[in-house]
N, C-alpha and C positions, 0 to 999 in steps of 0.2 A: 504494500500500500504506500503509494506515494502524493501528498498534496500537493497537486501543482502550483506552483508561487506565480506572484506579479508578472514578471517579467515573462513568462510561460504564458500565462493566459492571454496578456496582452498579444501574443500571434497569435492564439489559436482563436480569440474571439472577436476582435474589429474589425471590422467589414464584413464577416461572416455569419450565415446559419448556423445552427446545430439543430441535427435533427435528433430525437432523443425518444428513444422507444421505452415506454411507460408500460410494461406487460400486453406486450404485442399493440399496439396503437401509440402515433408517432405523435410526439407535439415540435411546434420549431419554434428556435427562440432565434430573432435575426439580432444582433449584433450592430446598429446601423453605424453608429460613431463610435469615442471611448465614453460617452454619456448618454447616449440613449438607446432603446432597445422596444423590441417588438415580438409578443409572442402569441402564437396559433394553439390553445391546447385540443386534446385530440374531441373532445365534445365541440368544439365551434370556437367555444370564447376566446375571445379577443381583449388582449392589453397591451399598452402603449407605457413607459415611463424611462427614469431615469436609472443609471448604475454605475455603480463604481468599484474601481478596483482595488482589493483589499492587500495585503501582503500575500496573503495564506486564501484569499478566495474572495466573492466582491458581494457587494450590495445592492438591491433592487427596489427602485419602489415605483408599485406601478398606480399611474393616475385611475383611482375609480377602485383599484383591487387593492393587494394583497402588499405587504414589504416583508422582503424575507434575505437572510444573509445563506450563502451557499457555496462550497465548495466542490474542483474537482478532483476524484480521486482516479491517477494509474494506476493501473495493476498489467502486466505484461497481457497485452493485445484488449486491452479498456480503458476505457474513461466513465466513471460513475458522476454522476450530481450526485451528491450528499448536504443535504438540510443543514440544519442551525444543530439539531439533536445527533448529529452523524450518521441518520440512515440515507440510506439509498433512494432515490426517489425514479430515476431512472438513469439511460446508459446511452451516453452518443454512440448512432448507428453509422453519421457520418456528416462530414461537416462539409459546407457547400460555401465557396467565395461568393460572393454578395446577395443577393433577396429574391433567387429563386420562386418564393413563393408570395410574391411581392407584399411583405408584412405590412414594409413602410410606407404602404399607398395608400 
């Protein structure tokens, strides 16, 4: 188990999606800046807000929803989200350069 630091995240998530499989059903979270973000979960809903990057994982607060602090964890051939409590919430299936699914529209 490894948490990826700042400096990690910061490539793997500006300008990018992640698509993240939540027990077989995808949600994406687009990455649009180093401060704002856009995510699809796998029921329809739709949020918009801000996030920031923590040392050890970053911060989200989304306009209308939810704020939540979240880490990613490597493990050889994964990347997990893991919560504020350390669980597992789901696991990037694969991460896409810019807004494929056009979050930020």
């Amino acid at each position: 188990m490894t948490i990826l630091n700042k400096d990690t995240l910061a490539i793997i998530m500006v300008g990018t999606t992640h698509v993240i499989d939540m027990g077989g059903k995808n949600a994406f979270i687009h990455y649009e800046t180093d401060d704002r973000a856009h995510m699809l979960l796998p029921d329809g809903t739709r949020f918009h807000g801000l996030w920031t990057l923590l040392e050890d994982g970053y911060k989200v607060e989304w306009t209308d929803g939810p704020t939540g602090s979240w880490k990613l964890d490597h493990t050889p051939g994964a990347i997990d989200y893991l919560d504020a409590t350390g669980a597992s919430r789901g696991r990037i299936s694969r991460i896409d350069f810019g807004d494929p699914q056009r979050l930020a529209a």
